[in-house]
N, CA, C and O atoms as CSV, one atom per row, in Angstrom:
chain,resi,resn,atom,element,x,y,z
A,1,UNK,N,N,111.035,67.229,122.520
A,1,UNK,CA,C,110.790,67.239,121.089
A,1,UNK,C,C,109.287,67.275,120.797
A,1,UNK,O,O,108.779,68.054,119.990
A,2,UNK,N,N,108.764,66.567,121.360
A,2,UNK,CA,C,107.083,66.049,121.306
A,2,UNK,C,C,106.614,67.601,122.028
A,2,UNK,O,O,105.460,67.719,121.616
A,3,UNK,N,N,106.871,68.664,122.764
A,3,UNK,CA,C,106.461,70.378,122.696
A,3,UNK,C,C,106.724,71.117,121.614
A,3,UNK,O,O,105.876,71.812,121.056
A,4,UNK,N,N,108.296,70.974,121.140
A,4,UNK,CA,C,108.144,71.810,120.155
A,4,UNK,C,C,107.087,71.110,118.659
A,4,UNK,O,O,106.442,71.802,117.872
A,5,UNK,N,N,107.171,70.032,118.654
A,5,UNK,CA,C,106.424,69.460,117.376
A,5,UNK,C,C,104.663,70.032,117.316
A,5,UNK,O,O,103.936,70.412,116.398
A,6,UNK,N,N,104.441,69.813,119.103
A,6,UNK,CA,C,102.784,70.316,119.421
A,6,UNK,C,C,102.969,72.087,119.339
A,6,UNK,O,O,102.023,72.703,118.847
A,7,UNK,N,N,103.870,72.673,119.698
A,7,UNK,CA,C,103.563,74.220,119.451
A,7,UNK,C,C,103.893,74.485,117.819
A,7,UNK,O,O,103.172,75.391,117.401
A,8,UNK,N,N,104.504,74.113,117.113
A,8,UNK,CA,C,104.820,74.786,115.948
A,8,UNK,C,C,103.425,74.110,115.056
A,8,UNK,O,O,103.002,74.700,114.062
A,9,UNK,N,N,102.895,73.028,115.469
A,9,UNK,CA,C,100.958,72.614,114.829
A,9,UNK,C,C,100.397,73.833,115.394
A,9,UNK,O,O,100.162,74.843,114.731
A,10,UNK,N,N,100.194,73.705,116.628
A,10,UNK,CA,C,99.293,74.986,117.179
A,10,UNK,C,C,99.777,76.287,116.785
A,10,UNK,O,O,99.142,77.247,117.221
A,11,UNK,N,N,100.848,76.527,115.994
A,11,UNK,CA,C,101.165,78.124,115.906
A,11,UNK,C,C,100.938,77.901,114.097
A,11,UNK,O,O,100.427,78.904,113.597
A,12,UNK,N,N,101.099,77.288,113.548
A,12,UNK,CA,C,100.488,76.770,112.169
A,12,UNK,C,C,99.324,76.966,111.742
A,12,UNK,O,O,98.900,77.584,110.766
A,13,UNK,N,N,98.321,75.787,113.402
A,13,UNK,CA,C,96.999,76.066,113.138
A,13,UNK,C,C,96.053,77.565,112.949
A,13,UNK,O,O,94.988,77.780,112.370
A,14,UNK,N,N,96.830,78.304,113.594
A,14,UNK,CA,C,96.635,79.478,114.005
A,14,UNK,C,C,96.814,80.522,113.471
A,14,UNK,O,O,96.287,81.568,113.850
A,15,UNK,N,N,97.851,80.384,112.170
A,15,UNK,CA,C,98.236,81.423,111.412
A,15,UNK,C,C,97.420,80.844,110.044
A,15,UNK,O,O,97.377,81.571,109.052
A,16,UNK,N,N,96.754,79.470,110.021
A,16,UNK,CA,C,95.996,79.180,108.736
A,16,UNK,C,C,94.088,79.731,109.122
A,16,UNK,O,O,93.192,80.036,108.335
A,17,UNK,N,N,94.095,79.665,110.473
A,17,UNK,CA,C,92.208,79.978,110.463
A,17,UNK,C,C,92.708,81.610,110.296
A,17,UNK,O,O,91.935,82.305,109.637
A,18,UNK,N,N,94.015,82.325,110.872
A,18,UNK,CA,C,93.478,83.690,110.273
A,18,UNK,C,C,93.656,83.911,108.540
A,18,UNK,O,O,93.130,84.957,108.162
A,19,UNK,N,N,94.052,83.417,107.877
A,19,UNK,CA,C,94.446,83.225,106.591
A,19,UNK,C,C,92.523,83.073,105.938
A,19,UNK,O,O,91.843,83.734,105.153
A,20,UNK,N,N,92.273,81.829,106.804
A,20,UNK,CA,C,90.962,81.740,106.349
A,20,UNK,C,C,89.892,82.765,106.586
A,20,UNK,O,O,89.077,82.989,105.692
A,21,UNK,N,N,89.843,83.358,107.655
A,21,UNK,CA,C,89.153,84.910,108.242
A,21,UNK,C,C,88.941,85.563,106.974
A,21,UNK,O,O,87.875,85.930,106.481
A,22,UNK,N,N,90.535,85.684,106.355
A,22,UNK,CA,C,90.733,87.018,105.575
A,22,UNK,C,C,90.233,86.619,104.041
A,22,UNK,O,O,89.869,87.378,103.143
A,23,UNK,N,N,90.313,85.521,104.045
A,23,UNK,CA,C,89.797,84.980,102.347
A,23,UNK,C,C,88.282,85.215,102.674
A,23,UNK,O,O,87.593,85.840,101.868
A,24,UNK,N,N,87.738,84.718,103.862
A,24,UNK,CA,C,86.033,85.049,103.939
A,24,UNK,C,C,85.828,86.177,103.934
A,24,UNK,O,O,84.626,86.211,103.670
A,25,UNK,N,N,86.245,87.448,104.071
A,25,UNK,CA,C,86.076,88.663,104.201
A,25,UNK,C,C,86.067,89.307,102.387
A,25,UNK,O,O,85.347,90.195,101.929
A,26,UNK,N,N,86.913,88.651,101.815
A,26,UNK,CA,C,87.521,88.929,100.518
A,26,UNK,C,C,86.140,88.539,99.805
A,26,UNK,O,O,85.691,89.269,98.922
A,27,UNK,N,N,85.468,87.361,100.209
A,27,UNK,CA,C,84.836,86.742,99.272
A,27,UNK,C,C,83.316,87.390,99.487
A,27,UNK,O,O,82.550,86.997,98.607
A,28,UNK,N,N,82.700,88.289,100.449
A,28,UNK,CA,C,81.563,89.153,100.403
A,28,UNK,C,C,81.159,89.553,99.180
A,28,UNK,O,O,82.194,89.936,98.633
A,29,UNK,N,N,80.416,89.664,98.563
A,29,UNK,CA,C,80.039,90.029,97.239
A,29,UNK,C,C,79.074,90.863,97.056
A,29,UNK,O,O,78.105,90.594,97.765
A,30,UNK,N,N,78.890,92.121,96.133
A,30,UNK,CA,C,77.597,92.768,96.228
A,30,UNK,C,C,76.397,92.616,95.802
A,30,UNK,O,O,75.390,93.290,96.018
A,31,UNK,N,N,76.609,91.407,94.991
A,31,UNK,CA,C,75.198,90.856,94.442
A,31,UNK,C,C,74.494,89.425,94.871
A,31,UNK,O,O,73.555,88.802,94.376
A,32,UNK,N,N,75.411,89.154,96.088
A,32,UNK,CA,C,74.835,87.828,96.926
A,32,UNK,C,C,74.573,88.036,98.284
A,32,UNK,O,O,74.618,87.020,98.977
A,33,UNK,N,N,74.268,89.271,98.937
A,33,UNK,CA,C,74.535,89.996,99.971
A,33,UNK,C,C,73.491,90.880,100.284
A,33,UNK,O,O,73.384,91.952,99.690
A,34,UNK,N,N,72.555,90.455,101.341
A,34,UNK,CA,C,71.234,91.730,101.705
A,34,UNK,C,C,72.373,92.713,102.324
A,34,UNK,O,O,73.345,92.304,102.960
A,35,UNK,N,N,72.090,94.090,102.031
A,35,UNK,CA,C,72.873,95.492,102.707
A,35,UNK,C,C,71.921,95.952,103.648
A,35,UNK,O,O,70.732,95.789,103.376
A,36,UNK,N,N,72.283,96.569,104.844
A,36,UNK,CA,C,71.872,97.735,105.999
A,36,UNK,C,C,72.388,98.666,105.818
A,36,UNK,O,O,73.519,98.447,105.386
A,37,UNK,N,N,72.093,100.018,105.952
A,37,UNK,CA,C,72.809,101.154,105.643
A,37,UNK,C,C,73.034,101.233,107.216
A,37,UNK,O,O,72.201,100.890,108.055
A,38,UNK,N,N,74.375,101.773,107.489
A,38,UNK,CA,C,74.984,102.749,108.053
A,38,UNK,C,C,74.831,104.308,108.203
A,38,UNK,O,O,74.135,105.101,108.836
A,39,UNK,N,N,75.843,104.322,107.289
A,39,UNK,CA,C,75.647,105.899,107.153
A,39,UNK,C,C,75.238,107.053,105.734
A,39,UNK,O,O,75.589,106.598,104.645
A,40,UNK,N,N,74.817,107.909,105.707
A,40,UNK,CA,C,74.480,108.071,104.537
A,40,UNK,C,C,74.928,109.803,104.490
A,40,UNK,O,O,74.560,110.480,105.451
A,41,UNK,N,N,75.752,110.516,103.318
A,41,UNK,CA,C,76.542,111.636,103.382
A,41,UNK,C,C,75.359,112.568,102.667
A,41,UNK,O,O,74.910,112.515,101.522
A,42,UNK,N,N,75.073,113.329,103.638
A,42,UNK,CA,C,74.662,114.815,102.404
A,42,UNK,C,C,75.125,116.074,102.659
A,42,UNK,O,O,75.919,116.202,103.591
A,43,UNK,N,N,74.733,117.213,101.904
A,43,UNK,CA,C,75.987,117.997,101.728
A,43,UNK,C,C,76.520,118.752,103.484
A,43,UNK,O,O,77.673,119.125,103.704
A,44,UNK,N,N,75.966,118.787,103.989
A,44,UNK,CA,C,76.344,118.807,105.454
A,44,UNK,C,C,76.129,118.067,106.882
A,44,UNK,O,O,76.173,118.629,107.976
A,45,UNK,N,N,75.913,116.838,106.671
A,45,UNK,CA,C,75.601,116.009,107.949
A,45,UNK,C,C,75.867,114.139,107.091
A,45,UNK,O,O,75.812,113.711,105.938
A,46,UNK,N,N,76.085,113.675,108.142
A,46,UNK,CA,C,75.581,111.967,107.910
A,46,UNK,C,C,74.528,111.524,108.582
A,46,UNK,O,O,74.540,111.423,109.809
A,47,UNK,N,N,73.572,111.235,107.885
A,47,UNK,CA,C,72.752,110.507,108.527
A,47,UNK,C,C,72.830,109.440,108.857
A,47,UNK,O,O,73.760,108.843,108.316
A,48,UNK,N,N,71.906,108.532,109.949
A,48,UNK,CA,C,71.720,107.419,110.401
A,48,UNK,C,C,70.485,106.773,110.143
A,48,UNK,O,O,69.579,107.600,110.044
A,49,UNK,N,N,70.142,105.684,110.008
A,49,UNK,CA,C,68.757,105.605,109.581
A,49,UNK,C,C,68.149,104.816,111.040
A,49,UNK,O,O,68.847,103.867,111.400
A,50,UNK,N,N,67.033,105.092,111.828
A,50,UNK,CA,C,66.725,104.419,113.128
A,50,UNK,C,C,66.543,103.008,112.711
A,50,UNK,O,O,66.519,102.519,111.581
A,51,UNK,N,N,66.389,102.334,114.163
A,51,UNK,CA,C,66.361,100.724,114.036
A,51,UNK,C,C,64.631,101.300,113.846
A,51,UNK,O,O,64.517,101.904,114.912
A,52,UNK,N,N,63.718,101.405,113.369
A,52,UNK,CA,C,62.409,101.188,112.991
A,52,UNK,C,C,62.442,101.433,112.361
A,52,UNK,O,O,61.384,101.005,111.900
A,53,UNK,N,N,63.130,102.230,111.220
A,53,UNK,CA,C,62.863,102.164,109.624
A,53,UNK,C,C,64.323,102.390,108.748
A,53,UNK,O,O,64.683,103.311,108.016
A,54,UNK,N,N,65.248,100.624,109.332
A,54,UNK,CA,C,66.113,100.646,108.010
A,54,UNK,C,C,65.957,100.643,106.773
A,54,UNK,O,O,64.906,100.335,106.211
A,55,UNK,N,N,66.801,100.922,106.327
A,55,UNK,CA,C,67.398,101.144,104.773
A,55,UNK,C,C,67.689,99.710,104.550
A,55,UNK,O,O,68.142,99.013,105.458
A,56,UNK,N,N,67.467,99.297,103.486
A,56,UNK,CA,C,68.266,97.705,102.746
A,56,UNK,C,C,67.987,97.729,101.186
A,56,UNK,O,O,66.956,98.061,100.600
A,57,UNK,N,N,69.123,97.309,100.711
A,57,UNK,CA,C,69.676,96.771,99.605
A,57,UNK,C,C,69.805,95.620,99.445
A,57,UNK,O,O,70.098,94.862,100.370
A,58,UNK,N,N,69.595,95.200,98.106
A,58,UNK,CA,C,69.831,93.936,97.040
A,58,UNK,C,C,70.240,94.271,95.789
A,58,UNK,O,O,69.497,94.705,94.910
A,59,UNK,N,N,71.311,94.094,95.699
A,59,UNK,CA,C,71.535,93.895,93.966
A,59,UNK,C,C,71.408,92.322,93.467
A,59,UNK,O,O,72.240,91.539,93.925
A,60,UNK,N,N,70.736,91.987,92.852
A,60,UNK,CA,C,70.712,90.441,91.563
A,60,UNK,C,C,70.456,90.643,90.623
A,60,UNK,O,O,69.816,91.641,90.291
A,61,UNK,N,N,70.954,89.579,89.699
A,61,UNK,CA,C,70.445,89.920,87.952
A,61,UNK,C,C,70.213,91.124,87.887
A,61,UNK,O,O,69.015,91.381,87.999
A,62,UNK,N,N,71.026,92.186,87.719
A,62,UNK,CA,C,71.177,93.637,87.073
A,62,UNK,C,C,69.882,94.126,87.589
A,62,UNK,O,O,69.197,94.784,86.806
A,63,UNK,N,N,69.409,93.896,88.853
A,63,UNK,CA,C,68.162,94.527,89.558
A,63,UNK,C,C,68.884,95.293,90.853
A,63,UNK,O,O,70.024,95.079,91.266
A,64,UNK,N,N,67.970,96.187,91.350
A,64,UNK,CA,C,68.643,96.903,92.833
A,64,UNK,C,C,67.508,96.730,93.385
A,64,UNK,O,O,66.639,96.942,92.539
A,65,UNK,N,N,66.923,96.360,94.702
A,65,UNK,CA,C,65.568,96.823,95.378
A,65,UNK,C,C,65.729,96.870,96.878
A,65,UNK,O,O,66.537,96.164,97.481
A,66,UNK,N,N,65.078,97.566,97.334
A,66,UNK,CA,C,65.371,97.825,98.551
A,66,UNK,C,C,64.630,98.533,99.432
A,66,UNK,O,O,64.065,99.313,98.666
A,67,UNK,N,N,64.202,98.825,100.639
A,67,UNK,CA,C,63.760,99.985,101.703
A,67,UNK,C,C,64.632,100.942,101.739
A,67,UNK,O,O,65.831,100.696,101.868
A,68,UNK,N,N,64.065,102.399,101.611
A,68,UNK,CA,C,64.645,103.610,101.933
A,68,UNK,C,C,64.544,103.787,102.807
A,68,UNK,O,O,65.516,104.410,103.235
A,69,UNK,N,N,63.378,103.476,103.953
A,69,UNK,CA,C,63.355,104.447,105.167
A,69,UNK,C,C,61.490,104.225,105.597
A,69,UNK,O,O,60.805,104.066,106.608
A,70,UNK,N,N,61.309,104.338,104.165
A,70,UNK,CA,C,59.687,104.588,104.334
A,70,UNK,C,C,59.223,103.628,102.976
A,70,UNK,O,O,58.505,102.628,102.984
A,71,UNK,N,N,59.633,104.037,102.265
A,71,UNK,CA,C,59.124,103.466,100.879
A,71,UNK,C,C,60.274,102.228,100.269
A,71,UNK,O,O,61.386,102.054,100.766
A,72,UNK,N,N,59.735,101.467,99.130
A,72,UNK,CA,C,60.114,100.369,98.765
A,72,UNK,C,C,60.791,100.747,97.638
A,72,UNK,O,O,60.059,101.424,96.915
A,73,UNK,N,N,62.163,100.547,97.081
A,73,UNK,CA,C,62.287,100.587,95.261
A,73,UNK,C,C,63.231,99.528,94.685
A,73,UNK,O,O,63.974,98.749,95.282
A,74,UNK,N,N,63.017,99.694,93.390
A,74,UNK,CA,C,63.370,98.807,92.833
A,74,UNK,C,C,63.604,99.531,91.462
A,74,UNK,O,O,62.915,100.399,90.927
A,75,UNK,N,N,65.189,98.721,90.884
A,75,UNK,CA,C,65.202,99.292,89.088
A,75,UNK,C,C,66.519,98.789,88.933
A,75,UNK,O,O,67.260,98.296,89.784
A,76,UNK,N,N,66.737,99.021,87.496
A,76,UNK,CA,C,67.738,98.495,87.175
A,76,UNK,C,C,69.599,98.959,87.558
A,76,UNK,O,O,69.964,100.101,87.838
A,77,UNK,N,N,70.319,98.001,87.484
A,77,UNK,CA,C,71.214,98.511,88.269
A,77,UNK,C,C,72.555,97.800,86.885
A,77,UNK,O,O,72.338,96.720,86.335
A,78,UNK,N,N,73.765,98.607,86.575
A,78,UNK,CA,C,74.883,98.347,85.667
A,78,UNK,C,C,75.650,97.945,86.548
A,78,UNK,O,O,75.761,98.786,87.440
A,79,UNK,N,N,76.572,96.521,86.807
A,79,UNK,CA,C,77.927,96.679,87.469
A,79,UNK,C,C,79.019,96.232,86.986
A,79,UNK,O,O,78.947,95.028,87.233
A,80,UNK,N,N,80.213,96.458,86.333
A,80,UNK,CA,C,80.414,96.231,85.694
A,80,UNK,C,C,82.384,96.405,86.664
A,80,UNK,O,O,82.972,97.462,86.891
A,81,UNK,N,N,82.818,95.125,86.961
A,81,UNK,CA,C,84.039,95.310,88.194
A,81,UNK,C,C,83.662,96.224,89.348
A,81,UNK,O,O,82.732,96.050,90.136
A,82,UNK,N,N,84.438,97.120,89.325
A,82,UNK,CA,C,83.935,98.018,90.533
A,82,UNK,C,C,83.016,99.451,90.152
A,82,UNK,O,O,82.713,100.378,90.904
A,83,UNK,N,N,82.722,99.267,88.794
A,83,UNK,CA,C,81.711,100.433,88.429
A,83,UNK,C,C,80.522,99.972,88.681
A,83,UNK,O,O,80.216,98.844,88.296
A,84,UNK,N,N,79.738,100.680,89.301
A,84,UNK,CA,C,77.985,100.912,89.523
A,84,UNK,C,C,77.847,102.095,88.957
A,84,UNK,O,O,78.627,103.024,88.745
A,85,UNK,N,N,76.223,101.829,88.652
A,85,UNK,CA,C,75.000,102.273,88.250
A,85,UNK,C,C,74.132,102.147,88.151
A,85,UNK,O,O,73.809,101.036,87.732
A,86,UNK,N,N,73.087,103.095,88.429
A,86,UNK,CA,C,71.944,102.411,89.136
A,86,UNK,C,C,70.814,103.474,88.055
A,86,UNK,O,O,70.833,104.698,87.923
A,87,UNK,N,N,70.143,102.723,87.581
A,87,UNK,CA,C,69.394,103.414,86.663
A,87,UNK,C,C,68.031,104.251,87.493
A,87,UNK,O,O,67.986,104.575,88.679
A,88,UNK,N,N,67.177,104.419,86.621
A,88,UNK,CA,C,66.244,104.646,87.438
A,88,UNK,C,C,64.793,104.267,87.984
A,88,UNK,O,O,63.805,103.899,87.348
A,89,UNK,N,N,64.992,104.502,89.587
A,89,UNK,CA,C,64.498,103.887,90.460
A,89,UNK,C,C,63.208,103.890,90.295
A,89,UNK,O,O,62.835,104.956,89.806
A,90,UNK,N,N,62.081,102.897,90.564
A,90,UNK,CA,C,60.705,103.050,90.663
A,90,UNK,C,C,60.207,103.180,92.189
A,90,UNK,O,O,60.734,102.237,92.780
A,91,UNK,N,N,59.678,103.686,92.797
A,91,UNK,CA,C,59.567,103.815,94.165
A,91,UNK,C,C,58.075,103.910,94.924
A,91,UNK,O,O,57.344,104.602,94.216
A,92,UNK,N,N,57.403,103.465,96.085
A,92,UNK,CA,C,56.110,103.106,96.470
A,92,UNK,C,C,56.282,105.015,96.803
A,92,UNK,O,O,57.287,105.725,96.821
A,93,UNK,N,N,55.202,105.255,96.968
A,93,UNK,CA,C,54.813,106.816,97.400
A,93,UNK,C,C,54.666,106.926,98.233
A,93,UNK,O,O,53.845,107.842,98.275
A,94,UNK,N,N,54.979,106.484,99.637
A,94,UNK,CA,C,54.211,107.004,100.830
A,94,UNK,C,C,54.833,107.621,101.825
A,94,UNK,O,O,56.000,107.584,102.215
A,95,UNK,N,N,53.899,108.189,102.177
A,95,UNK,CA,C,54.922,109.773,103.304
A,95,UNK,C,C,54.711,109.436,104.771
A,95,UNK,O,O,53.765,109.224,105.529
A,96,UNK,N,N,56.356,109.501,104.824
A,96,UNK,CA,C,56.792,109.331,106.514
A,96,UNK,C,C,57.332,110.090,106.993
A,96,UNK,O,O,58.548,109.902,107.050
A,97,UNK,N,N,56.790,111.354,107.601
A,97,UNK,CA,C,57.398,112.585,107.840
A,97,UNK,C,C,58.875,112.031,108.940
A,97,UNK,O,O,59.873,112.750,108.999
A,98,UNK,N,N,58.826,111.237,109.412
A,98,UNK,CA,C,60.175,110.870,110.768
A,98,UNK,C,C,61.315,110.199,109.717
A,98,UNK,O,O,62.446,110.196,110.203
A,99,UNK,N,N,61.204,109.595,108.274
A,99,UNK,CA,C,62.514,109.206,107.555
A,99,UNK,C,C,62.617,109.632,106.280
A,99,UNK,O,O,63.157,108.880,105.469
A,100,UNK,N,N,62.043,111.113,105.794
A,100,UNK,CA,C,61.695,111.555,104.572
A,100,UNK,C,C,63.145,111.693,104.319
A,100,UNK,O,O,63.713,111.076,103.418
A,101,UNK,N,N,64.047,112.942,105.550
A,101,UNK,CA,C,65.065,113.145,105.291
A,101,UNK,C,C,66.360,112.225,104.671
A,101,UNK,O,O,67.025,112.424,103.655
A,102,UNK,N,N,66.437,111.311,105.527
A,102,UNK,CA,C,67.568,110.071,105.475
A,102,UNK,C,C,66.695,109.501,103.959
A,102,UNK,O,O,67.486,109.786,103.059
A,103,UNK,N,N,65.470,108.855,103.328
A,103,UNK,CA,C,65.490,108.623,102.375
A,103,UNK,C,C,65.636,108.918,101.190
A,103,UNK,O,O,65.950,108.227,100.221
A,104,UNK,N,N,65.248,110.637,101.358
A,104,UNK,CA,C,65.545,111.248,99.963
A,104,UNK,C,C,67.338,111.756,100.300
A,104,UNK,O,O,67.611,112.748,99.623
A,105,UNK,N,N,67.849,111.550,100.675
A,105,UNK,CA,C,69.600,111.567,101.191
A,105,UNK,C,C,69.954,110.184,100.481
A,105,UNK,O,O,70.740,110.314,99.542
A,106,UNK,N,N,69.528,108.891,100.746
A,106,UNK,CA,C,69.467,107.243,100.292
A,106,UNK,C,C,69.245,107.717,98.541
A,106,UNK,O,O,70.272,108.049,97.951
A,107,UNK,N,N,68.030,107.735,97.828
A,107,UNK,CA,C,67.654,108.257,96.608
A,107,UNK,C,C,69.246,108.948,96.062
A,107,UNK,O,O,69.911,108.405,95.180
A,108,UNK,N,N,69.489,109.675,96.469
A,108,UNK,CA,C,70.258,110.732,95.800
A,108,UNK,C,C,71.729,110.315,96.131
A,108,UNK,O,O,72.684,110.867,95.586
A,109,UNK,N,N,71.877,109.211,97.146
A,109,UNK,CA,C,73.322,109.133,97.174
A,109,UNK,C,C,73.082,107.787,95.784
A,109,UNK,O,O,73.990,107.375,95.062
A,110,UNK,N,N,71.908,107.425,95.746
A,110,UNK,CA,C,71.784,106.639,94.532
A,110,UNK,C,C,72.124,106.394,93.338
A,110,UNK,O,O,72.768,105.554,92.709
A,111,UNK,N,N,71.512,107.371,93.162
A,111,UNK,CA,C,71.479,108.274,91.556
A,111,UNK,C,C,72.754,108.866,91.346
A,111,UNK,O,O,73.064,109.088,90.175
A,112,UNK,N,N,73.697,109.220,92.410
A,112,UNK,CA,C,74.779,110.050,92.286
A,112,UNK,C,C,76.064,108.538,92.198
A,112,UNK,O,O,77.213,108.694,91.786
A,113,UNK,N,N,75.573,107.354,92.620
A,113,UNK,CA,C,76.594,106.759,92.747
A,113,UNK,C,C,77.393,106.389,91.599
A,113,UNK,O,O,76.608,106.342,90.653
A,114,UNK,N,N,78.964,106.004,91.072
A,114,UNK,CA,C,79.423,105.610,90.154
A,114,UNK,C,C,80.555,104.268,90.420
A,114,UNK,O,O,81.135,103.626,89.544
A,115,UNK,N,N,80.649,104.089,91.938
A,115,UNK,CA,C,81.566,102.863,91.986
A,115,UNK,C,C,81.734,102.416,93.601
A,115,UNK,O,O,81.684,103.094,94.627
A,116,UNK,N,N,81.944,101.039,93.386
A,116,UNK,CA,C,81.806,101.073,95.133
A,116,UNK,C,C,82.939,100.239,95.390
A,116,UNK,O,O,83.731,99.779,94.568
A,117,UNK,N,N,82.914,100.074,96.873
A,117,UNK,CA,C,84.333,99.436,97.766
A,117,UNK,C,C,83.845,98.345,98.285
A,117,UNK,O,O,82.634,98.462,98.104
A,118,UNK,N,N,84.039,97.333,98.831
A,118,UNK,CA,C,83.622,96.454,100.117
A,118,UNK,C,C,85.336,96.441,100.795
A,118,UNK,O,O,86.356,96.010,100.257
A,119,UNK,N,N,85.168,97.057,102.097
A,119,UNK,CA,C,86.071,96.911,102.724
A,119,UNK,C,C,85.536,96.632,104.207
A,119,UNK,O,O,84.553,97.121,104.763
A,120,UNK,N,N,86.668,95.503,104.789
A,120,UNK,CA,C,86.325,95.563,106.216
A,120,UNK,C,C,84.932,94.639,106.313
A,120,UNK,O,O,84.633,94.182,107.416
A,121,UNK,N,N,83.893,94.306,104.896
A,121,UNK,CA,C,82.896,93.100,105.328
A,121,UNK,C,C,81.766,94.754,105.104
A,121,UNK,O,O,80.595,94.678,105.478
A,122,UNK,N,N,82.197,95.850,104.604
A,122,UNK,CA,C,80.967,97.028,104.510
A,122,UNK,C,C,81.127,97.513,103.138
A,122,UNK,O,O,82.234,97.667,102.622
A,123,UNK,N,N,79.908,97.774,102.493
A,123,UNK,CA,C,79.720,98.338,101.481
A,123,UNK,C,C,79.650,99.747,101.205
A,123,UNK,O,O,78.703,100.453,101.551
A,124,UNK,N,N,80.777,100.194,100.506
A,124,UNK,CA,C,80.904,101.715,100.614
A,124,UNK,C,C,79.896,102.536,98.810
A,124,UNK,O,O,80.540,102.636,97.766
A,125,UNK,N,N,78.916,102.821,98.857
A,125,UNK,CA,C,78.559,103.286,97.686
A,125,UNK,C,C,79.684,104.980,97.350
A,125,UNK,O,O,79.714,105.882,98.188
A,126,UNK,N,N,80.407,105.045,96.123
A,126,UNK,CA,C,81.072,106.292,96.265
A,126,UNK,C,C,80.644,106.737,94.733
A,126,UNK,O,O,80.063,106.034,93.906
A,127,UNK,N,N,81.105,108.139,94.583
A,127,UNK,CA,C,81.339,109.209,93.896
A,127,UNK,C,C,82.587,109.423,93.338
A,127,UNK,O,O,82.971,110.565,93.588
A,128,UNK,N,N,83.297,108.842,92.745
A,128,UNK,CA,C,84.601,108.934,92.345
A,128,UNK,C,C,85.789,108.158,93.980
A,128,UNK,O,O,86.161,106.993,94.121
A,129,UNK,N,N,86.071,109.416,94.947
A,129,UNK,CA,C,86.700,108.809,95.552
A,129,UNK,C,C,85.831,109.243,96.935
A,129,UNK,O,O,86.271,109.038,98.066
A,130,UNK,N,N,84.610,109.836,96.678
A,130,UNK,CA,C,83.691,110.297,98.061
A,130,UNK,C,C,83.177,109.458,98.390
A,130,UNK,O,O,82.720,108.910,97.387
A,131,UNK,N,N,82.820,108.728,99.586
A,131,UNK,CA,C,81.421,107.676,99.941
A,131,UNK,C,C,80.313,108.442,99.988
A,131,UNK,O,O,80.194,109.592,100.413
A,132,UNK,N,N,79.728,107.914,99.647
A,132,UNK,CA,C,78.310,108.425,99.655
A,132,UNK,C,C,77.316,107.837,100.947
A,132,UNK,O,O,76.650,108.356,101.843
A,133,UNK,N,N,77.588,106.616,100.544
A,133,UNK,CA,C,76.525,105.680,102.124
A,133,UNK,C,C,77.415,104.488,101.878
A,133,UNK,O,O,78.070,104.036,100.938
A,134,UNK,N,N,77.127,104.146,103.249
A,134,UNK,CA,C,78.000,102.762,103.455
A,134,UNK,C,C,76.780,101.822,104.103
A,134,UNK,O,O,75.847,102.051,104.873
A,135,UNK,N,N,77.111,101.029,103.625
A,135,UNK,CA,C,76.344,99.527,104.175
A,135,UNK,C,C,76.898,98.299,104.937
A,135,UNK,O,O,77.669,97.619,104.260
A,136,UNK,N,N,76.708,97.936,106.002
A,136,UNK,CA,C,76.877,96.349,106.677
A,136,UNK,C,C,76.043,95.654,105.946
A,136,UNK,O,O,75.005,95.932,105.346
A,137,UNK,N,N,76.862,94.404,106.142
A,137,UNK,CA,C,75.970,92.874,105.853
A,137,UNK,C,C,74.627,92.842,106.764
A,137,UNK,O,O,74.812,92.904,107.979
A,138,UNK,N,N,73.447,92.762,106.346
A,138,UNK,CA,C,71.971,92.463,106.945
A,138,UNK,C,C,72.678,91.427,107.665
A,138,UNK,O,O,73.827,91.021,107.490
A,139,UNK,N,N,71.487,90.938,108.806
A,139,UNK,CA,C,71.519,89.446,109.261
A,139,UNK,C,C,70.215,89.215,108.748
A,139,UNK,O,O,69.700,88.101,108.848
């Protein structure tokens, strides 16, 4: 009696930490959350951005700011449930011929975005039902 009482705790315990997994996953948020880009869509390739000049995001208080690649921006951002918008960006000027591509790809999946996903613990910026760039959680 005293096995089955200890396996049906341990098979309990076990079906409540994954319960808990999945509520922490749920509870990621896009405006309490530094972003890394992944991947980023333009009209024929995805880019990657190198480990020496990620991409990162912040959305707070209706602000967006972030690294493209090379340069710094920042501006106002609408979210409103799962609608985004991202107004427009103010951005540092400086030219990095090795991440021009992937940033002005970042910029424009920007400006183009209208709503996003978090699935899986990643931030999907989309276009109706297209992703545009996806983001991991920074460490």
């Amino acid at each position: 009696m005293k096995k089955v009482s200890i396996l049906i705790f341990t098979f309990c315990l076990i079906l409540s930490s994954c319960a808990t997994s999945k509520r922490a996953q749920q509870e990621v948020s896009i405006t309490t959350t530094q972003w890394k880009l992944i991947t980023v869509a333009t009209s024929s390739k995805e880019l990657k951005p190198s480990e020496e000049n990620p991409v990162t995001l912040k959305i707070e208080n209706n602000q967006a700011s972030g690294n493209s690649g090379c340069n710094y921006f920042s501006g106002p951002v609408e979210l409103k449930e799962k609608s985004l918008k991202f107004g427009d960006l103010a951005s540092t000027r400086k030219y990095c011929m090795e991440s021009m591509e992937i940033e002005n790809a970042v910029l424009k999946a920007l400006s183009e975005t209208d709503n996003y996903r978090i699935k899986d613990n990643k931030l999907e910026l989309r276009k109706g039902s297209q992703t545009l760039a996806t983001f991991a959680i920074a460490n």
